[in-house]
Every structure is written in structure tokens, then in C-alpha cells.
C-alpha positions as CSV (number, residue, x, y, z in Angstrom):
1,X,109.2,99.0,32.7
2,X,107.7,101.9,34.7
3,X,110.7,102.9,36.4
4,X,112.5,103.4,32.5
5,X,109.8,105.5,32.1
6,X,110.2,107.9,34.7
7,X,113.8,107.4,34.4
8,X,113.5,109.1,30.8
9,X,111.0,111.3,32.3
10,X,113.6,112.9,34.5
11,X,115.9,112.7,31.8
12,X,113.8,115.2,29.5
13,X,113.1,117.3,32.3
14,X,116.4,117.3,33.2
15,X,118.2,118.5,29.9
16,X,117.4,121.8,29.5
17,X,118.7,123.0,33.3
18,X,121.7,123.9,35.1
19,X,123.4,122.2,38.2
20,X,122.0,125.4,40.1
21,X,118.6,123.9,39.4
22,X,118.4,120.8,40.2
23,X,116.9,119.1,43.5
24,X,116.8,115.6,44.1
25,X,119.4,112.7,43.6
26,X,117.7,111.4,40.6
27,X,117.9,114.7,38.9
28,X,121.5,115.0,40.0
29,X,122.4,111.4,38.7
30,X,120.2,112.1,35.4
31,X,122.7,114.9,35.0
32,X,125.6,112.9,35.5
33,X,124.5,110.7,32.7
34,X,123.5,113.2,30.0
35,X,127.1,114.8,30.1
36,X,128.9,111.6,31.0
37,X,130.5,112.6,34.4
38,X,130.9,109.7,36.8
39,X,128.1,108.4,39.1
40,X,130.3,109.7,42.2
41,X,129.6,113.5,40.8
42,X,126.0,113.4,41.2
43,X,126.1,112.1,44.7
44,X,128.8,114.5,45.6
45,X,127.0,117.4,43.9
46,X,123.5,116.6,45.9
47,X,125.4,115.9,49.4
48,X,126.8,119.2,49.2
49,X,123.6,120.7,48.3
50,X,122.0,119.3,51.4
51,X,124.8,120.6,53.9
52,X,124.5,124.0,52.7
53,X,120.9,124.1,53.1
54,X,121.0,123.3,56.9
């Protein structure tokens, strides 16, 4: 129950922003489910994030 509430909490927060802004895998994956891409895009996405920041 509490984690399909902070699921749809990231889900909200999540709608109204760009790939550019978003952070964490849960925010990537939340993505990936709003405009129906695949669950492999989000953890693709969000690896490559992370390489480019070190």
C-alpha cells in the first residue's frame, strides 16, 4: 500500500519534466511508464547519466 503511494507520488512529480531533469531510477522508470517506452529505456537512460557524471 505505501509503496503505490509513493509510486504515484513520483508519478505526479514526474509528469510535467523532461528526460534532462530527471535523477534517480524511479523517476527514470516512472518516465518510461507515462509515455509507454520499455522498462529497458529507463535503465539505459539512468546508466548513461551516471557514466557521464564521473
Amino acid at each position: 500500500m505505501i509503496q503505490k503511494i509513493l509510486n504515484d507520488q513520483v508519478m505526479a512529480n514526474v509528469a510535467d519534466k523532461s528526460v534532462g531533469q530527471l535523477h534517480t531510477l524511479t523517476e527514470f522508470q516512472a518516465y518510461a511508464k507515462l509515455h509507454s517506452y520499455s522498462p529497458g529505456w529507463a535503465w539505459y537512460q539512468f546508466n548513461n547519466r551516471r557514466k557521464k557524471k564521473w
